[in-house]
TORLO-515753 format. One record per atom (N, C-alpha, C): y negated, x, z negated; residue in three letters; atom name; residue number from 0. Coordinates in steps of 0.2 Angstrom, whole numbers, plus 2048, in hexadecimal, padded with zeros to 3 digits. Example, Ala and Ser with C-alpha at 12.3 -4.5 7.8 and 13.67 -1.06 7.14 Angstrom:
BEGIN
[[81C,842,7D9],"ALA","N",0]
[[816,83E,7D9],"ALA","CA",0]
[[810,842,7D9],"ALA","C",0]
[[80B,840,7DD],"SER","N",1]
[[805,844,7DC],"SER","CA",1]
[[800,840,7D9],"SER","C",1]
This chain:
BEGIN
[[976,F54,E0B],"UNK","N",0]
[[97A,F54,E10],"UNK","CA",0]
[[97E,F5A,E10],"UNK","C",0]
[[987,F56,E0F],"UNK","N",1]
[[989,F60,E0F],"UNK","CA",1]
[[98F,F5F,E16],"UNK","C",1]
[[98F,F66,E16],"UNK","N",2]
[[994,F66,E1C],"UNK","CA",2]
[[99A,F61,E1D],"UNK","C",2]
[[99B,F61,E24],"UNK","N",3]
[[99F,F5C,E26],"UNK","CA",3]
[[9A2,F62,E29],"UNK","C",3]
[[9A7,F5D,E27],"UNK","N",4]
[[9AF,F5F,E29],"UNK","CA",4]
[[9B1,F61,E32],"UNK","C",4]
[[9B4,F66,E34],"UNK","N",5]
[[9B2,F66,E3C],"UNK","CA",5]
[[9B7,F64,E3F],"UNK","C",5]
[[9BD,F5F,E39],"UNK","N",6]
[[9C2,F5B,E38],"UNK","CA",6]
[[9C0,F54,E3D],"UNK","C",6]
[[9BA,F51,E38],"UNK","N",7]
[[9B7,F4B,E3A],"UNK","CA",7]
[[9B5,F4A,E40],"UNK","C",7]
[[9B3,F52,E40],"UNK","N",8]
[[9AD,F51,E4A],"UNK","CA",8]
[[9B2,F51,E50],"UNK","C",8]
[[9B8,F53,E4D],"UNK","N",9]
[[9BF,F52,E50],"UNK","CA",9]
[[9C2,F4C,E56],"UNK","C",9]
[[9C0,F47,E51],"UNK","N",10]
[[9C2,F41,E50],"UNK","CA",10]
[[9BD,F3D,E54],"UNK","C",10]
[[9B9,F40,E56],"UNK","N",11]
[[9B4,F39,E5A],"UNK","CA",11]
[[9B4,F3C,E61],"UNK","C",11]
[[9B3,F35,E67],"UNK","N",12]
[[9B3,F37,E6D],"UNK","CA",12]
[[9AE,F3D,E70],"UNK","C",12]
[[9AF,F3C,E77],"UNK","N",13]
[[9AA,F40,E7A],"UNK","CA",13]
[[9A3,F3F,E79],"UNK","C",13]
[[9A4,F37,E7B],"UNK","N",14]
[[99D,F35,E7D],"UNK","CA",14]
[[999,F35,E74],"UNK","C",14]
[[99C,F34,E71],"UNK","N",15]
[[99A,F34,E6B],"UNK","CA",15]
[[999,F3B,E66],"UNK","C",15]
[[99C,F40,E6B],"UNK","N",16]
[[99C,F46,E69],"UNK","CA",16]
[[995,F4A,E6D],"UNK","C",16]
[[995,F46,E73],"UNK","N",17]
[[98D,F4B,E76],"UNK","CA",17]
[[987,F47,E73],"UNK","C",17]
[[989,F3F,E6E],"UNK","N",18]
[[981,F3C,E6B],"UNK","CA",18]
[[981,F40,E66],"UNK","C",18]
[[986,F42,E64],"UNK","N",19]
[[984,F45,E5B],"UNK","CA",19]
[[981,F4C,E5D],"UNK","C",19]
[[983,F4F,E62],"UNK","N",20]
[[97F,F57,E65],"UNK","CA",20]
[[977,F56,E66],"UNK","C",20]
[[976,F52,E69],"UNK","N",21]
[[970,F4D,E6A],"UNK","CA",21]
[[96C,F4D,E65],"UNK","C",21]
[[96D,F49,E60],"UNK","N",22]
[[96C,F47,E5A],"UNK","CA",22]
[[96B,F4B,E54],"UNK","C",22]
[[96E,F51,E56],"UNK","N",23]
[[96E,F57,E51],"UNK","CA",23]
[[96A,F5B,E53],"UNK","C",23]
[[96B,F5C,E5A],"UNK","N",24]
[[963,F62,E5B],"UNK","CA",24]
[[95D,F5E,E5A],"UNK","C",24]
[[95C,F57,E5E],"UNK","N",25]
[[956,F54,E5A],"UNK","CA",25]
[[954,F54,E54],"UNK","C",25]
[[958,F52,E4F],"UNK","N",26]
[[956,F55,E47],"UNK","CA",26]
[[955,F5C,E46],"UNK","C",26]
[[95A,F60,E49],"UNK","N",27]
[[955,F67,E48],"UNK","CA",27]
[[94E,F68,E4B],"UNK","C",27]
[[94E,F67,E51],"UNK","N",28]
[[947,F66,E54],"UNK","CA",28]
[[943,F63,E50],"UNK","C",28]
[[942,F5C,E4E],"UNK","N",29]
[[93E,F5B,E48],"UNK","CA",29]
[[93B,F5C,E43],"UNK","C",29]
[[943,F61,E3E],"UNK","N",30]
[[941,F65,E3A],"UNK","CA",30]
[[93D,F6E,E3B],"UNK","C",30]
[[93E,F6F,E40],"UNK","N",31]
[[93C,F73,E44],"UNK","CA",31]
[[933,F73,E42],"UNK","C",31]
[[932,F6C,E46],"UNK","N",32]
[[92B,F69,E48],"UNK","CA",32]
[[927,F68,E3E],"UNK","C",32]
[[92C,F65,E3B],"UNK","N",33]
[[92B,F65,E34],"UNK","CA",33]
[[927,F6A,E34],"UNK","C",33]
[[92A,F71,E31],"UNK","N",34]
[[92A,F77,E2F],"UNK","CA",34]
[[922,F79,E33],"UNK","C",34]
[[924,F7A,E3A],"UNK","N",35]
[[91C,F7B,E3D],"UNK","CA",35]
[[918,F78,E3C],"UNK","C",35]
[[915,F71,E38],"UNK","N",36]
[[910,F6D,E38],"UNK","CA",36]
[[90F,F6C,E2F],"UNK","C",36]
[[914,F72,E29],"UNK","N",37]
[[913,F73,E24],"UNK","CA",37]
[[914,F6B,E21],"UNK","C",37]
[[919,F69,E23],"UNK","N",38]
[[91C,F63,E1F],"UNK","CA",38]
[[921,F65,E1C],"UNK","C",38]
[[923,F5E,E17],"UNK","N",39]
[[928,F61,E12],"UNK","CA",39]
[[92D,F5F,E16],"UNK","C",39]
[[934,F63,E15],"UNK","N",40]
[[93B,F63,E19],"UNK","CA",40]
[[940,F68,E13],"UNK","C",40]
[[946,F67,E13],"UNK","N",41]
[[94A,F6B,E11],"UNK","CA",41]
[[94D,F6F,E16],"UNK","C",41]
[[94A,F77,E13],"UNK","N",42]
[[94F,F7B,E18],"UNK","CA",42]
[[953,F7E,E16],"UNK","C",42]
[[959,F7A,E12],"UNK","N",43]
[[95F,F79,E13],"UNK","CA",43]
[[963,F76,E18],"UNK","C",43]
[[961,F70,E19],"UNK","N",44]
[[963,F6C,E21],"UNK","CA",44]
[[962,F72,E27],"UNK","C",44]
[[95F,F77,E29],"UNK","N",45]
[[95E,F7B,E2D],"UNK","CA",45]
[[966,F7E,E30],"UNK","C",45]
[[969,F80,E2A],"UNK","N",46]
[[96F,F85,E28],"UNK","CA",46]
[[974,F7F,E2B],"UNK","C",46]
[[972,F7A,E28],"UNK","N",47]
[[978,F74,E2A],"UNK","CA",47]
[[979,F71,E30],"UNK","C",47]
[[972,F6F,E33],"UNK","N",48]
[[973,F6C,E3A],"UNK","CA",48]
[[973,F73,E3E],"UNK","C",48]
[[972,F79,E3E],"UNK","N",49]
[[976,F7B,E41],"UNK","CA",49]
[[97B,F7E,E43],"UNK","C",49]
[[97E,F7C,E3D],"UNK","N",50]
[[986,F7D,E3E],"UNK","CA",50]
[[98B,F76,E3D],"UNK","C",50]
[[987,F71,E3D],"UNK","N",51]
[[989,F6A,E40],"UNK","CA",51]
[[989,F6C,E4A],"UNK","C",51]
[[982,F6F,E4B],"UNK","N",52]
[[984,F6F,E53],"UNK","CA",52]
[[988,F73,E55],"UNK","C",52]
[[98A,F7A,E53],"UNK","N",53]
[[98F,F7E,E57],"UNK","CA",53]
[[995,F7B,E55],"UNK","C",53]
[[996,F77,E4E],"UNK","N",54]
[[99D,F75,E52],"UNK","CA",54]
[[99E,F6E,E53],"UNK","C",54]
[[999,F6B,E59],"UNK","N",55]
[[99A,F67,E5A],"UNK","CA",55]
[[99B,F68,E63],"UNK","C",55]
[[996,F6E,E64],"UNK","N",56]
[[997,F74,E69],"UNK","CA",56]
[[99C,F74,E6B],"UNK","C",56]
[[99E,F79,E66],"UNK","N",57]
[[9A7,F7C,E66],"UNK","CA",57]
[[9AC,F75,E68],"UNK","C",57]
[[9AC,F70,E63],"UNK","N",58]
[[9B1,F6C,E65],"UNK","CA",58]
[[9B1,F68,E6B],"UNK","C",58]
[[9AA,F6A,E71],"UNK","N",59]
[[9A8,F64,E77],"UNK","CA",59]
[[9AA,F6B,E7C],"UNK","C",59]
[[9A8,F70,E79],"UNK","N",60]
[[9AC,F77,E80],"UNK","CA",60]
[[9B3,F77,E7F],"UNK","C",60]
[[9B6,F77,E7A],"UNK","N",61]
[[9BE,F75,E79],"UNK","CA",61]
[[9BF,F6F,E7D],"UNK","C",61]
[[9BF,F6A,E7C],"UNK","N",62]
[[9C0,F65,E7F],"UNK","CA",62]
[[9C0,F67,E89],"UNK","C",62]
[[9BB,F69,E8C],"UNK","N",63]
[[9B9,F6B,E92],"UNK","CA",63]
[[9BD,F6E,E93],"UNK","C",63]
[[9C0,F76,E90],"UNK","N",64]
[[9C5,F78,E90],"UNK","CA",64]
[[9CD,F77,E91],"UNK","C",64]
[[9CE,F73,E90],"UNK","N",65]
[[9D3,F70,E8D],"UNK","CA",65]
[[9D5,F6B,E93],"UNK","C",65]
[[9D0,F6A,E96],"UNK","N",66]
[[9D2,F62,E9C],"UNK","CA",66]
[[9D3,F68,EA1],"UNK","C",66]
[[9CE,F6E,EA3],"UNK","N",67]
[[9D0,F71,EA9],"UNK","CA",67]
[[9D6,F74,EA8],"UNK","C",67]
């Protein structure tokens, strides 16, 4: 998994931008659970999902922004 472009997260709607927020803390959460339970996980994904979420963040405060 390597970084995506904060081009791509651009480009997709609202609603489709609050699933992928959803959807990325859950994997972190998961991976999280991983780690405590001494299961194998790559903690490289750690680095990545959460800089998938802040700007997926960034791009859904902009947006809010932008309409007021």
């Amino acid at each position: 998994m390597s970084f995506q472009s904060f081009l791509e997260f651009k480009d997709l709607d609202d609603a489709k931008l609050s699933e992928e927020i959803i959807n990325a803390k859950k994997y972190l959460f998961d991976m999280r659970l991983k780690k405590s339970t001494r299961q194998t996980f790559k903690p490289h994904l750690f680095k990545h999902t959460k800089r998938k979420i802040a700007q997926l963040m960034t791009i859904e405060r902009q947006r809010k922004e932008n309409k007021n």
